[in-house]
N, C-alpha and C positions, 0 to 999 in steps of 0.2 A: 272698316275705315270709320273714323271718327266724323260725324260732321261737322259743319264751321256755321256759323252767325254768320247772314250777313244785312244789310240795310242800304235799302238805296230807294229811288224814285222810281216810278213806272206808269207813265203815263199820269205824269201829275201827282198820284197817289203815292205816301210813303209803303213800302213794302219792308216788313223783316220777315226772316225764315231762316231755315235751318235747311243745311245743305250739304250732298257729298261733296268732297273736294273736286270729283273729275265730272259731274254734272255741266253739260253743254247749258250754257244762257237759252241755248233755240227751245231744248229740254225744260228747264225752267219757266221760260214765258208760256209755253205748251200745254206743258203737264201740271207744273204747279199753279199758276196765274190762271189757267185757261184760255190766254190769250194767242186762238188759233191763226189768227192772220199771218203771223209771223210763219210762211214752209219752209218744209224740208226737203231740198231736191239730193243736191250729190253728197252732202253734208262733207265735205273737202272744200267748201269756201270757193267753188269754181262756178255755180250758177246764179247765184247773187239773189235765191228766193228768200232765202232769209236775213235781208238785210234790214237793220233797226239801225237808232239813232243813238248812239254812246254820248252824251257829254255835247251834242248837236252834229258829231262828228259817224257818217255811215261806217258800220262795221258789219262783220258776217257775223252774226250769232251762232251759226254751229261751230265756228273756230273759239269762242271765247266762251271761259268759264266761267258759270254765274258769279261764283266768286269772284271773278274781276269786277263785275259791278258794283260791287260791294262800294258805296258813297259814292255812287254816280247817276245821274239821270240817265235816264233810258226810255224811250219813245218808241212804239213800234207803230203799224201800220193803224191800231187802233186808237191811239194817240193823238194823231198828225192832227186832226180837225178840232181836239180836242172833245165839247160837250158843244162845237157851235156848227155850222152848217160845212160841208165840203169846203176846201181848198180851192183856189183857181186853178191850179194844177190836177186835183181830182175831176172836177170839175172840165175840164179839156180833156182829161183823159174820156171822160163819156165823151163830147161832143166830139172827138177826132176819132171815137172807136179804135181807141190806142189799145183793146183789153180783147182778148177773144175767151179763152179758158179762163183767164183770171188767176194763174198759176204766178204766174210771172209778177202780177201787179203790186203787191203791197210792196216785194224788194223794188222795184223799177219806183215805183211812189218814195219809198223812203232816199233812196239813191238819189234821185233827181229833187227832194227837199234840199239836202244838203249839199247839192251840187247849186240848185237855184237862190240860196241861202249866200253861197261865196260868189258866183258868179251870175249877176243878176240878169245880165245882158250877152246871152251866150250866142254863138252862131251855130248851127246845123252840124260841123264838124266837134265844136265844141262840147253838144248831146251827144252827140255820138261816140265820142272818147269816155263820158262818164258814164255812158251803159253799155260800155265796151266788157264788164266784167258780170254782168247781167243777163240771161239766156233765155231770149223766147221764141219759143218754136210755133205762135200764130200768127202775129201780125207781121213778121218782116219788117218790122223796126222804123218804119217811112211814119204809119200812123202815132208813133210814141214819140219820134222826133216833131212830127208836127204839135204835138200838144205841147208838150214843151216850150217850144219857141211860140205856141199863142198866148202859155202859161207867162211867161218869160216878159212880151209884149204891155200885159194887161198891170204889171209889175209886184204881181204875188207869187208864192211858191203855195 
């Protein structure tokens, strides 16, 4: 298979490379970038560990191909705070011990940027809907909902 050019953002930084065509993004940010925050759980898009920020918008990374990013920003877990201090949202996340294994965290991080992003004033039901596609098997979901809504409160993501 031939591979393709492609060019886009990543965490601020321009990025070009050369690429298979059926190469996963999760692959890409992984293997090429070295940017390991980004996991791989079921890579069927059903666990929500490798979720990044497309265009400010979450997606699953193992479902899209680097090539779709091709001219588009892209933000992953190591991204989010940029080059400056934690997020109020990371940030909560320590103080509510929203994290046990830390498997789960950068997708639930990046999902809940761009949920706290559209919806800045969520309710407890409202967390819970947009990590309704997100899967962690340590905390029972009470500590990440609470960070959230102190995240939410303090009025940063």
């Amino acid at each position: 298979m031939n591979n393709i050019s492609i060019a886009c953002t990543v965490n601020g930084q321009p990025v070009k490379a050369e690429v298979e065509p059926r190469l996963s993004l999760a692959d890409f940010l992984r293997e090429h970038l070295d940017l390991t925050g980004t996991h791989l759980g079921c890579e069927h898009g059903v666990c929500g560990a490798c979720t990044i920020l497309v265009d400010g918008a979450s997606v699953r990374s193992c479902l899209m191909f680097a090539v779709q990013a091709n001219g588009r920003e892209v933000v992953t877990i190591e991204g989010i705070a940029g080059d400056g201090p934690m997020t109020r949202l990371q940030c909560a996340f320590r103080e509510h011990h929203a994290l046990q294994c830390g498997f789960c965290t950068p997708g639930m991080i990046t999902t809940l940027k761009a949920f706290l992003d559209e919806n800045p004033n969520p309710s407890a039901d409202d967390v819970r809907d947009a990590i309704s596609g997100n899967v962690c098997r340590c905390t029972g979901y009470v500590p990440i909902v609470n960070a959230v809504l102190d995240a939410a409160r303090e009025g940063t993501s």
